[in-house]
MIVEXTOR-968944 format. One record per residue: residue in three letters; x, y, z of N, C-alpha, C, O in turn; residue number from 1. Coordinates in nm, 4 decimals. Layout:
@type: Ala	nxx: X	nyy: Y	nzz: Z	caxx: X	cayy: Y	cazz: Z	cxx: X	cyy: Y	czz: Z	oxx: X	oyy: Y	ozz: Z	seq: NUM .
...
This chain:
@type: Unk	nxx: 3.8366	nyy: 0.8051	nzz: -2.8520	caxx: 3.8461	cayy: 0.6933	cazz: -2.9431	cxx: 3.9319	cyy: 0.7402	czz: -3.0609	oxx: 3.9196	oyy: 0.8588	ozz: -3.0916	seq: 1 .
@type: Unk	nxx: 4.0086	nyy: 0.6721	nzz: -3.1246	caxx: 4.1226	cayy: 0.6627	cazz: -3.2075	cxx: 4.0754	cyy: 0.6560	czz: -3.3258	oxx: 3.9537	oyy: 0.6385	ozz: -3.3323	seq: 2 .
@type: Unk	nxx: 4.1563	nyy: 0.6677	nzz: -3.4622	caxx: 4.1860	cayy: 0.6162	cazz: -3.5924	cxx: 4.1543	cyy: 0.4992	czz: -3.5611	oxx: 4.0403	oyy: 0.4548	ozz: -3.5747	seq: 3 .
@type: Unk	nxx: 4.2955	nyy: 0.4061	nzz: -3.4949	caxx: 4.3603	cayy: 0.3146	cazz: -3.4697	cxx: 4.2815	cyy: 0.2245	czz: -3.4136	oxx: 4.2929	oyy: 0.1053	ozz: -3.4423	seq: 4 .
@type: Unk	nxx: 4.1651	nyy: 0.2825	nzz: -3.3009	caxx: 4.0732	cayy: 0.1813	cazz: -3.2243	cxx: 3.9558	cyy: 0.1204	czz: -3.3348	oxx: 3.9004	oyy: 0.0135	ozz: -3.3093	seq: 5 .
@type: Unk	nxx: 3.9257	nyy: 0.1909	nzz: -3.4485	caxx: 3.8097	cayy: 0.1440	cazz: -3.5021	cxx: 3.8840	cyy: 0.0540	czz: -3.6431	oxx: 3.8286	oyy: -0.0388	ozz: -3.7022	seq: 6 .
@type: Unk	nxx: 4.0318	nyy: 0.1149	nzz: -3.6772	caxx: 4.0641	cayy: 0.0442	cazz: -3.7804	cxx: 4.1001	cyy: -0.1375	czz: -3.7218	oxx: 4.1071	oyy: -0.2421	ozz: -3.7864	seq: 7 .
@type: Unk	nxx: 4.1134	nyy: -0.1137	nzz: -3.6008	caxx: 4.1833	cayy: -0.2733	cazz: -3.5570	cxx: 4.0728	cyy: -0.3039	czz: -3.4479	oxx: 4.0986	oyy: -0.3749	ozz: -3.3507	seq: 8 .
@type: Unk	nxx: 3.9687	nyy: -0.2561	nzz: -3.4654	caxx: 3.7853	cayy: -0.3184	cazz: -3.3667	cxx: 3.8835	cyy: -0.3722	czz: -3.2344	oxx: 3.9295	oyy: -0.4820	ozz: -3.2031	seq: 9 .
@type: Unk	nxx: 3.8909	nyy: -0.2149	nzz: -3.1662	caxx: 3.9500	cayy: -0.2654	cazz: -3.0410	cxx: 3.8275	cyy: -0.2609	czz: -2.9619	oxx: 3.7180	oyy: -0.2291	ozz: -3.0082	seq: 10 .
@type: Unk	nxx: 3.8552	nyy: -0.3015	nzz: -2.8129	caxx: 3.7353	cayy: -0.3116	cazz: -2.7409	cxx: 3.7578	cyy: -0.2178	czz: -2.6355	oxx: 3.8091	oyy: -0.2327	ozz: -2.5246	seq: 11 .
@type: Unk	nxx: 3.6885	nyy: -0.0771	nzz: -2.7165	caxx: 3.6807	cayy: 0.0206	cazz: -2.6332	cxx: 3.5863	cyy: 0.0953	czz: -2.6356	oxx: 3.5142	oyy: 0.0753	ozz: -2.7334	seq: 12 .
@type: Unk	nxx: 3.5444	nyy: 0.1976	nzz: -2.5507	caxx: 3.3658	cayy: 0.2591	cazz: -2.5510	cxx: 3.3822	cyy: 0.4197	czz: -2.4614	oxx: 3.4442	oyy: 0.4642	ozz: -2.3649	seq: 13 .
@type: Unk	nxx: 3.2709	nyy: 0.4727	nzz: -2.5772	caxx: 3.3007	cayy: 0.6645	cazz: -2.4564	cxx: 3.1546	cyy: 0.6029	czz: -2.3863	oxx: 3.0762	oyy: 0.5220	ozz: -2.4358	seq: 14 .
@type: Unk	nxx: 3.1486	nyy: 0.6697	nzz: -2.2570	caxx: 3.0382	cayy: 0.6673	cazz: -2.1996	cxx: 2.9489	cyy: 0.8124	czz: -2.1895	oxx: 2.9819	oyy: 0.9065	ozz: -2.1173	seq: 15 .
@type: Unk	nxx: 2.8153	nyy: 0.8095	nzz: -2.2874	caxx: 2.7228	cayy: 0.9558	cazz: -2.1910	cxx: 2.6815	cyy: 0.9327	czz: -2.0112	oxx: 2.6900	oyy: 0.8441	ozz: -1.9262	seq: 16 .
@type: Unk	nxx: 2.6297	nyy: 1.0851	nzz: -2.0241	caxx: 2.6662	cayy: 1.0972	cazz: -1.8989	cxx: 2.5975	cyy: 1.0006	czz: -1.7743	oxx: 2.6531	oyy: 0.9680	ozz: -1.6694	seq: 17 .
@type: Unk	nxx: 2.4640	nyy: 0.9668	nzz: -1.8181	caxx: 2.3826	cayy: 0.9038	cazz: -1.7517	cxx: 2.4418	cyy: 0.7827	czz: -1.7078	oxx: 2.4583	oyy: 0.7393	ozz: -1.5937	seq: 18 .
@type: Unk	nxx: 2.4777	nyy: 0.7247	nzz: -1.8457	caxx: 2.5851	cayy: 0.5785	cazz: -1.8009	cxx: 2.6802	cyy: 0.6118	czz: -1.6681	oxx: 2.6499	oyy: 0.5928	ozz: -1.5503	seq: 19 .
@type: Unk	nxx: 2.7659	nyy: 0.6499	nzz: -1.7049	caxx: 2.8546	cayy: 0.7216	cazz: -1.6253	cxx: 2.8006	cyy: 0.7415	czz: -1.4693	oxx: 2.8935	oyy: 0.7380	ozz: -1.3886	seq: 20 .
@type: Unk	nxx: 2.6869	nyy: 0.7591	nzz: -1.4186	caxx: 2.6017	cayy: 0.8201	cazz: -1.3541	cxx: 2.5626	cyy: 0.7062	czz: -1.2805	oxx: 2.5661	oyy: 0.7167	ozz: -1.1579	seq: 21 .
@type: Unk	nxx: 2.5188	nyy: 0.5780	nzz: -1.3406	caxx: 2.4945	cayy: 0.4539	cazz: -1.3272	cxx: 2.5930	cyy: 0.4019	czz: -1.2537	oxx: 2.5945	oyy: 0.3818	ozz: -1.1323	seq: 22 .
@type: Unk	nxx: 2.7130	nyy: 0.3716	nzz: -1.3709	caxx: 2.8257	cayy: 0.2608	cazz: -1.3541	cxx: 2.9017	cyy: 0.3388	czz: -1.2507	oxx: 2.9374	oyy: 0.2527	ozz: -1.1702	seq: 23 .
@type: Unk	nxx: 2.9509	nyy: 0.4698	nzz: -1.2044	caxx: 3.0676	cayy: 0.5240	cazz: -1.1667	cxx: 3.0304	cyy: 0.6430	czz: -1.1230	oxx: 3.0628	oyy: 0.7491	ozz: -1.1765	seq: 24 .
@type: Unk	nxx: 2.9410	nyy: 0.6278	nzz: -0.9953	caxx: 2.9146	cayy: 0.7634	cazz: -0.9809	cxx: 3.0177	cyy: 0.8376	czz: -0.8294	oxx: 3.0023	oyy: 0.9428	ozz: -0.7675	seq: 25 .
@type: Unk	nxx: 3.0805	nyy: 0.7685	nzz: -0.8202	caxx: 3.1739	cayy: 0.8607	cazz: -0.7020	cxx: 3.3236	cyy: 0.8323	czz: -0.7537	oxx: 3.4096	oyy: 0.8339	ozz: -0.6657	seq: 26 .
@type: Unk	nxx: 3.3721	nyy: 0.8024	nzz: -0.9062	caxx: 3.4693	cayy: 0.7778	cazz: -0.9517	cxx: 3.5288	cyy: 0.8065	czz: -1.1241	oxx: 3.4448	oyy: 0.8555	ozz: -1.1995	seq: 27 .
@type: Unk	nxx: 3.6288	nyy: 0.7851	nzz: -1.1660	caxx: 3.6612	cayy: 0.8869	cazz: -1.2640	cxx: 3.6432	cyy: 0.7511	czz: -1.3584	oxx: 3.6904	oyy: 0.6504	ozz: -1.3056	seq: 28 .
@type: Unk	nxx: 3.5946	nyy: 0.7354	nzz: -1.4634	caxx: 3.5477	cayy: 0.5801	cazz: -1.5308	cxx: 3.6561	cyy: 0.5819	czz: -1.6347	oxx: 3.6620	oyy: 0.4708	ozz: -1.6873	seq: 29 .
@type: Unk	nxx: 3.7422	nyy: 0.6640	nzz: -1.6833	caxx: 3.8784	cayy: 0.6337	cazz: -1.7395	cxx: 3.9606	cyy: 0.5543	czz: -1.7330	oxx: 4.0417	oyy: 0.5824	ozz: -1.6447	seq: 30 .
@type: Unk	nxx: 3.9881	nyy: 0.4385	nzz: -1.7997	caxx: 4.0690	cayy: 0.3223	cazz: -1.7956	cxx: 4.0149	cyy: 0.2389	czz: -1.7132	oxx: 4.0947	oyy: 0.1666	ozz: -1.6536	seq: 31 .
@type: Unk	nxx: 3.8529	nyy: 0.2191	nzz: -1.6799	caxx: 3.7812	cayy: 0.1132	cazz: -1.6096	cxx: 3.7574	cyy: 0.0460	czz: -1.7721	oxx: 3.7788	oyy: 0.0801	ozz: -1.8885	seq: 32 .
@type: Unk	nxx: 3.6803	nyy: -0.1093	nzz: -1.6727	caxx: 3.6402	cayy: -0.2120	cazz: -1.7582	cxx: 3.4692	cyy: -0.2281	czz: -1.7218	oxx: 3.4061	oyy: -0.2335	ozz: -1.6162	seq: 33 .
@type: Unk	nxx: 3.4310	nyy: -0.2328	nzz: -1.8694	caxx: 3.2785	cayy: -0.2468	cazz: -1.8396	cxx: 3.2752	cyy: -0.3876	czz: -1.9720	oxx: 3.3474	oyy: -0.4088	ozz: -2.0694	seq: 34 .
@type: Unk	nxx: 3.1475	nyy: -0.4657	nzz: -1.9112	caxx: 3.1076	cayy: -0.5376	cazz: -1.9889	cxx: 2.9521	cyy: -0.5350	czz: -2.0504	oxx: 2.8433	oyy: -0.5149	ozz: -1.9964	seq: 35 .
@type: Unk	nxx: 2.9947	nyy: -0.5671	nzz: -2.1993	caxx: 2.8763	cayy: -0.5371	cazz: -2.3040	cxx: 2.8517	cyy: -0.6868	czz: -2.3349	oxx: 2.9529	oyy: -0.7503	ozz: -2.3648	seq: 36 .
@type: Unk	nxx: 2.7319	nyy: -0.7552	nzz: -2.3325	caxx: 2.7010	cayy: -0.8829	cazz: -2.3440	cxx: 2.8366	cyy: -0.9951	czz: -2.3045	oxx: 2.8649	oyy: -1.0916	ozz: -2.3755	seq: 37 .
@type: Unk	nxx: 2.8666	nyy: -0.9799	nzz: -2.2525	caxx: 2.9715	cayy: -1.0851	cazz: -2.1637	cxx: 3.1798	cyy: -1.0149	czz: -2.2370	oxx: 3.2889	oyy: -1.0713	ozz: -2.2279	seq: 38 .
@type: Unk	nxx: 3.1446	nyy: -0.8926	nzz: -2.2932	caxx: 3.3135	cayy: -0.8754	cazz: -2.3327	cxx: 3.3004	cyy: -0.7842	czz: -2.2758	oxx: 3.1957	oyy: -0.7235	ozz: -2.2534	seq: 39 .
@type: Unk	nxx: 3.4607	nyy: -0.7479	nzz: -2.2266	caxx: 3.4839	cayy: -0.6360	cazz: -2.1732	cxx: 3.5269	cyy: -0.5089	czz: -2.2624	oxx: 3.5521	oyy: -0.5137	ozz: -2.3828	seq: 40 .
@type: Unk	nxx: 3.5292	nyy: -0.4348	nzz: -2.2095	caxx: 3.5463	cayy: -0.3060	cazz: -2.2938	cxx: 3.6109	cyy: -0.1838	czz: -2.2072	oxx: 3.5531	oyy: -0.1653	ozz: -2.1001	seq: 41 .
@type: Unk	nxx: 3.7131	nyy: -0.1032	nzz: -2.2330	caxx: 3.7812	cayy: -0.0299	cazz: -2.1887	cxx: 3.7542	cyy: 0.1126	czz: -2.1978	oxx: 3.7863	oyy: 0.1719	ozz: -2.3008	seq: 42 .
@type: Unk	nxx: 3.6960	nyy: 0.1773	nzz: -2.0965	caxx: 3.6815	cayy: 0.2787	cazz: -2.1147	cxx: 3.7424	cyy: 0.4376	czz: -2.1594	oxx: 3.7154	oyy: 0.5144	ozz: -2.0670	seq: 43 .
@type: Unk	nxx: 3.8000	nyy: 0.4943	nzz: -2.2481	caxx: 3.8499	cayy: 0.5892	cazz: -2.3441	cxx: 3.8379	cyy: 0.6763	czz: -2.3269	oxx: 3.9422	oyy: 0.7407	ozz: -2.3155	seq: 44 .
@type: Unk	nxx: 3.7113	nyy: 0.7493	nzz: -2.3110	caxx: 3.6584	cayy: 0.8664	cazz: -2.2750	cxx: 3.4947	cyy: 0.8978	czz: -2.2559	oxx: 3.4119	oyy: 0.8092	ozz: -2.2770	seq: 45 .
@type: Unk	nxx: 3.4692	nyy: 0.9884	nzz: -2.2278	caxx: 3.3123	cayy: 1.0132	cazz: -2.1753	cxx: 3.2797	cyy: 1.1435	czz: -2.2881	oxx: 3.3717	oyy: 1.1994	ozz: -2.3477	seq: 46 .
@type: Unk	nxx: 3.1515	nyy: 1.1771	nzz: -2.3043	caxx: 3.0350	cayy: 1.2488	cazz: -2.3934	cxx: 3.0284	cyy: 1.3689	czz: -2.3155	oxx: 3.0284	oyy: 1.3585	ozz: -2.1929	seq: 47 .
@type: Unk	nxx: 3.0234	nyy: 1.4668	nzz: -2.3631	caxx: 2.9384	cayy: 1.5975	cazz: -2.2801	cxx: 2.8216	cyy: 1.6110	czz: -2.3020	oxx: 2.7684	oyy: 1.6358	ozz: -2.4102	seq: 48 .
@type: Unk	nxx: 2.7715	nyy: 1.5950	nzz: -2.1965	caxx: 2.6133	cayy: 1.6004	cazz: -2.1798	cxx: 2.5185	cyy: 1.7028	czz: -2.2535	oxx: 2.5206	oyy: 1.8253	ozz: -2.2411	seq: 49 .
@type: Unk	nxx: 2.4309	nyy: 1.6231	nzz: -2.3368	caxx: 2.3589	cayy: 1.6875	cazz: -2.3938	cxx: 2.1762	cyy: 1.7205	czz: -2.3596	oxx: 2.0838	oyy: 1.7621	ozz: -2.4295	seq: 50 .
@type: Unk	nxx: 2.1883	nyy: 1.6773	nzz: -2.2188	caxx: 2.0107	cayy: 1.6759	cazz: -2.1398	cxx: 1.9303	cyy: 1.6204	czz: -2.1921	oxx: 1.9652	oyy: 1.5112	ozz: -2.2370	seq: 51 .
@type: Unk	nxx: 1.7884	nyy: 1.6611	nzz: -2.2142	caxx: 1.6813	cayy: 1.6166	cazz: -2.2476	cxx: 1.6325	cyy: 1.6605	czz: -2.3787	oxx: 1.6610	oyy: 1.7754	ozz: -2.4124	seq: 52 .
@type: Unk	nxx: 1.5490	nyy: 1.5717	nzz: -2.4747	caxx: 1.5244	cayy: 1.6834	cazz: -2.5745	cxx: 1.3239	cyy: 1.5792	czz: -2.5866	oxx: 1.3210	oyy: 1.4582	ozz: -2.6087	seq: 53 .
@type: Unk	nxx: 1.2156	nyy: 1.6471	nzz: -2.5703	caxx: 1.1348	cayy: 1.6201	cazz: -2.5913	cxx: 1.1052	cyy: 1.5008	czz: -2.4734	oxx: 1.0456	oyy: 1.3959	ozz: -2.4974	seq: 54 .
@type: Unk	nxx: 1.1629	nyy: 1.5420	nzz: -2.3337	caxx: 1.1470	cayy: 1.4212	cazz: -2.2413	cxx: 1.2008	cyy: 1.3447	czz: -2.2103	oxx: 1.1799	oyy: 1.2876	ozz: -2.1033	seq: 55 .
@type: Unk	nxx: 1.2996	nyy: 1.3106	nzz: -2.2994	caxx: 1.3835	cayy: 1.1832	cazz: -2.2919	cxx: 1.5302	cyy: 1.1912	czz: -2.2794	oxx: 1.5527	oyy: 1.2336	ozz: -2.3928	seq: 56 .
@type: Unk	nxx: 1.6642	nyy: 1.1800	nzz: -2.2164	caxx: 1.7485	cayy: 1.1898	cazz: -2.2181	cxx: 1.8493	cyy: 1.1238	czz: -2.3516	oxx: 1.8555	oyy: 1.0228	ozz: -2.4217	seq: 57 .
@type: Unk	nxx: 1.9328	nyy: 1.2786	nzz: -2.3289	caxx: 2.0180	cayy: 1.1908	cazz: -2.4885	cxx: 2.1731	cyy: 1.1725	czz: -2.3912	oxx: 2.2912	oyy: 1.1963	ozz: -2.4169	seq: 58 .
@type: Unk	nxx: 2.1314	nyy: 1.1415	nzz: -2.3218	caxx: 2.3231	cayy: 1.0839	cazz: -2.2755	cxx: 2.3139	cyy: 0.8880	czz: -2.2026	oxx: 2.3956	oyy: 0.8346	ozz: -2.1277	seq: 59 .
@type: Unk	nxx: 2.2252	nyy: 0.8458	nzz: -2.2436	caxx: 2.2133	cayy: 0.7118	cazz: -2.2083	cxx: 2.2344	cyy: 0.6154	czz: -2.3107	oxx: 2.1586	oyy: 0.5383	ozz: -2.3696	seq: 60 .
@type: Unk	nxx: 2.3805	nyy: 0.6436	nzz: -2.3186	caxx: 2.4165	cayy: 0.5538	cazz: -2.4628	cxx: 2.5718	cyy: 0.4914	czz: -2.3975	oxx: 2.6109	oyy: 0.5151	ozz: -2.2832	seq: 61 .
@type: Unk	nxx: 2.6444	nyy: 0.4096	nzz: -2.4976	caxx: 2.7573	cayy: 0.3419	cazz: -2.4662	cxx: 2.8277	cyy: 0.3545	czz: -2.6474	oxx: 2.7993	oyy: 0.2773	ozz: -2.7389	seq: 62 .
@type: Unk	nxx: 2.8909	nyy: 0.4349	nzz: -2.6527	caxx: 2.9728	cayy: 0.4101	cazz: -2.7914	cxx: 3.0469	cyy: 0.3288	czz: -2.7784	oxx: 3.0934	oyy: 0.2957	ozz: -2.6694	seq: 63 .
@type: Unk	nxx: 3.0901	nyy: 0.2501	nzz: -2.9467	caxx: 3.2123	cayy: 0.1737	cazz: -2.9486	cxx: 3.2462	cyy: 0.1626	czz: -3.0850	oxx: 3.1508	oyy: 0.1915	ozz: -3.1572	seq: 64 .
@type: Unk	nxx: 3.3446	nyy: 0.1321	nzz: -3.1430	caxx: 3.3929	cayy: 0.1605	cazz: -3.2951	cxx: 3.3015	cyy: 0.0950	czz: -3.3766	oxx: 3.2637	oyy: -0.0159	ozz: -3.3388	seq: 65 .
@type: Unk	nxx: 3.2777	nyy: 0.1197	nzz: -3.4333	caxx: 3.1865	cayy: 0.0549	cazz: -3.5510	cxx: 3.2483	cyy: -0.1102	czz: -3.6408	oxx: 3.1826	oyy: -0.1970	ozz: -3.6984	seq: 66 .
@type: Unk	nxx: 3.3409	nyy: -0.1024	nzz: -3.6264	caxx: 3.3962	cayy: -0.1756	cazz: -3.6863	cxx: 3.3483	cyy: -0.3020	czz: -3.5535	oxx: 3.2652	oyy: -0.3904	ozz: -3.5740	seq: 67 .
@type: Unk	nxx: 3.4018	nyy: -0.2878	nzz: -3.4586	caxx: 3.4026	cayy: -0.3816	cazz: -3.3669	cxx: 3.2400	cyy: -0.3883	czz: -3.3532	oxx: 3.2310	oyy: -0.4984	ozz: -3.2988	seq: 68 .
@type: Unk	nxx: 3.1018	nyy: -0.3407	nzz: -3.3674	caxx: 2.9786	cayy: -0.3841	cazz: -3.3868	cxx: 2.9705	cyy: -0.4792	czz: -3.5024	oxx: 2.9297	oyy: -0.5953	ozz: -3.5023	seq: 69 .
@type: Unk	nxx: 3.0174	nyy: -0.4069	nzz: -3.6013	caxx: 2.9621	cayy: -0.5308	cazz: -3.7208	cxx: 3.0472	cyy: -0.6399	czz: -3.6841	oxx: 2.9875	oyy: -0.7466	ozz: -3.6988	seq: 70 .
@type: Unk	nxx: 3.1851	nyy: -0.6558	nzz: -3.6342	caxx: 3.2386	cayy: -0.7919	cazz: -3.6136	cxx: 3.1693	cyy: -0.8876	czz: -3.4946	oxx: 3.1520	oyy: -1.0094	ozz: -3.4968	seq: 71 .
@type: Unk	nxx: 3.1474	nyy: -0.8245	nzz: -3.4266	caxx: 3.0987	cayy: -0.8689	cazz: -3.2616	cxx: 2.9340	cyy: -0.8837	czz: -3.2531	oxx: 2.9008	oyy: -0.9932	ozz: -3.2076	seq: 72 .
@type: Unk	nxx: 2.8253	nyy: -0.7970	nzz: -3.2871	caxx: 2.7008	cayy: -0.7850	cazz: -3.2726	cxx: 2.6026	cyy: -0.8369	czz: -3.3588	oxx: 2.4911	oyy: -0.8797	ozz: -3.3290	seq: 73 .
@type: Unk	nxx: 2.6698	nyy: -0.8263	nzz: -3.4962	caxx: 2.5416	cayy: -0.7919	cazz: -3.5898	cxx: 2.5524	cyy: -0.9084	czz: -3.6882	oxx: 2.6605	oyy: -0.9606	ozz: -3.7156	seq: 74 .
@type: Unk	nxx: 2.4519	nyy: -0.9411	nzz: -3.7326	caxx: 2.4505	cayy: -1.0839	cazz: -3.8161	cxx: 2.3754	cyy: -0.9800	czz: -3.9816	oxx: 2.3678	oyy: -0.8595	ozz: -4.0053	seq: 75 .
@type: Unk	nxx: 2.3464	nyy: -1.0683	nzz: -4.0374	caxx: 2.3277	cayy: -1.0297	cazz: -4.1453	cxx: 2.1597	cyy: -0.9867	czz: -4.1796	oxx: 2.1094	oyy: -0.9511	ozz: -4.2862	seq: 76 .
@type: Unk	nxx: 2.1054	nyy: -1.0037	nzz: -4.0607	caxx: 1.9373	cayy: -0.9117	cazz: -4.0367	cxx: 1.9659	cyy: -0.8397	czz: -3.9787	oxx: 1.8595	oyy: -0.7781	ozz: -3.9743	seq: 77 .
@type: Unk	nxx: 2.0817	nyy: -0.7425	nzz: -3.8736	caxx: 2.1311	cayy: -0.6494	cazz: -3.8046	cxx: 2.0885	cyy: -0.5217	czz: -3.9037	oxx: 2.1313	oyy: -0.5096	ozz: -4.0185	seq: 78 .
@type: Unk	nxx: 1.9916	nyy: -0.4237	nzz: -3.8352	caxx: 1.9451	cayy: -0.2844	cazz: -3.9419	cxx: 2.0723	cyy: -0.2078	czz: -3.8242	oxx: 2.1094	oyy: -0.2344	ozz: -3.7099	seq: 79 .
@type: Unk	nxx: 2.1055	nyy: -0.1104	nzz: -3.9196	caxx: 2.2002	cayy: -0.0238	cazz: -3.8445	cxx: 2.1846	cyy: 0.1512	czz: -3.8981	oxx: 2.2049	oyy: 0.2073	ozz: -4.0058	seq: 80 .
@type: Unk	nxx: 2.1478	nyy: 0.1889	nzz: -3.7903	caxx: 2.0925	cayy: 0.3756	cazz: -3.7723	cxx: 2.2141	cyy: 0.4190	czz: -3.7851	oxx: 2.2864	oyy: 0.3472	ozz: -3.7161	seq: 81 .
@type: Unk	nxx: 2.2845	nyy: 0.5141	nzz: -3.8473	caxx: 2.3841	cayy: 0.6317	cazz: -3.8233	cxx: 2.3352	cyy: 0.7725	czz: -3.7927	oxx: 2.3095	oyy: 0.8429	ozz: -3.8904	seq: 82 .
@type: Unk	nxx: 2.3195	nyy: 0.8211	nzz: -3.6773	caxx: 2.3129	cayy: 0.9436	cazz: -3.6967	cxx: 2.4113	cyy: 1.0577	czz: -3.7196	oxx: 2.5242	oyy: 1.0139	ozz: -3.6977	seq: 83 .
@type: Unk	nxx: 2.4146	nyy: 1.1873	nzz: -3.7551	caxx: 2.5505	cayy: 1.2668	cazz: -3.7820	cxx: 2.4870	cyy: 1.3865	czz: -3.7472	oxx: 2.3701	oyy: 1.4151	ozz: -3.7731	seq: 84 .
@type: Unk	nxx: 2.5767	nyy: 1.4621	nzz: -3.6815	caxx: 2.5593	cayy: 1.5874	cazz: -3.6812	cxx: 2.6572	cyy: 1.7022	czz: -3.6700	oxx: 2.7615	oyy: 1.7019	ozz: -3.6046	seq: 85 .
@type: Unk	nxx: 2.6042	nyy: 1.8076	nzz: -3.7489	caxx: 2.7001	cayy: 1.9409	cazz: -3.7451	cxx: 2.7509	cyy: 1.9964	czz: -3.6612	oxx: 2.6815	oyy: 1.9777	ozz: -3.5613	seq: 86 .
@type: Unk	nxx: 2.8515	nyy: 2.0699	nzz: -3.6324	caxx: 2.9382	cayy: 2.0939	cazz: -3.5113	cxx: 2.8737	cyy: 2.2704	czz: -3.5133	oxx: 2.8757	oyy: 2.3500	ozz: -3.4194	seq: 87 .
@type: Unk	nxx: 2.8100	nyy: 2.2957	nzz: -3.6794	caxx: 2.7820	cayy: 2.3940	cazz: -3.6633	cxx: 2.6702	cyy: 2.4438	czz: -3.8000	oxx: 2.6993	oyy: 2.3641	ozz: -3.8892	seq: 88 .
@type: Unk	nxx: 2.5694	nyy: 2.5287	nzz: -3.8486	caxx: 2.4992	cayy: 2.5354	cazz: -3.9387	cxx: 2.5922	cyy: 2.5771	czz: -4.0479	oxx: 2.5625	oyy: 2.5350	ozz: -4.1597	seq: 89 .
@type: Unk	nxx: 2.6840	nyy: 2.6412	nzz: -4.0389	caxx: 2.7710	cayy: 2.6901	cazz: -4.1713	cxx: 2.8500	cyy: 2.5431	czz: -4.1550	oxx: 2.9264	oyy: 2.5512	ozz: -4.2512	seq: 90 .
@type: Unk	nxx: 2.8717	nyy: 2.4445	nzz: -4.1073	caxx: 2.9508	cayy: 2.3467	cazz: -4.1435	cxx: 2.8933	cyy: 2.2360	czz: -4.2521	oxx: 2.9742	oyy: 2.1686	ozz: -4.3158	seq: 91 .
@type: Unk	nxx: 2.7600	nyy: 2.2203	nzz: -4.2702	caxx: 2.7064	cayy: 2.1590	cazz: -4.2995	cxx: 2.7594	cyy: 2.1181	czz: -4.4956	oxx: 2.6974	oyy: 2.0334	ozz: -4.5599	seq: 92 .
């Protein structure tokens, strides 16, 4: 995903792995089309798998620019989570 994709809410999405696993499992999901509540969305790139943490898998997600959520999804009761994380403990 780009600068460019989130400054102009293009309709594009990385997939974790599980998705991936789901939608495309004997095929390379790069430049496929998936649809998120009836739009399509272009697939960009995929997540490196991050397994399980406490039971539950963390690769069963669908990213997409942020910009294109608040235009497309979210009304004005829409709560919105950011999570962030360090690439490393001295980065912080």
């Amino acid at each position: 995903m780009t600068q460019d994709d989130v400054q102009f809410s293009r309709n594009v999405c990385l997939l974790g792995g599980d998705v991936i696993d789901k939608l495309f499992p004997f095929e390379d999901p790069l430049g496929k089309v998936i649809q998120i509540k009836g739009l399509n969305y272009t697939v960009v790139g995929t997540v490196e798998r991050k397994g399980e943490l406490f039971g539950g898998s963390q690769d069963n997600f669908i990213l997409i620019p942020i910009t294109n959520y608040l235009q497309k999804f979210s009304d004005k009761w829409t709560s919105l989570g950011i999570t962030v994380e360090a690439a490393s403990a001295g980065k912080l």
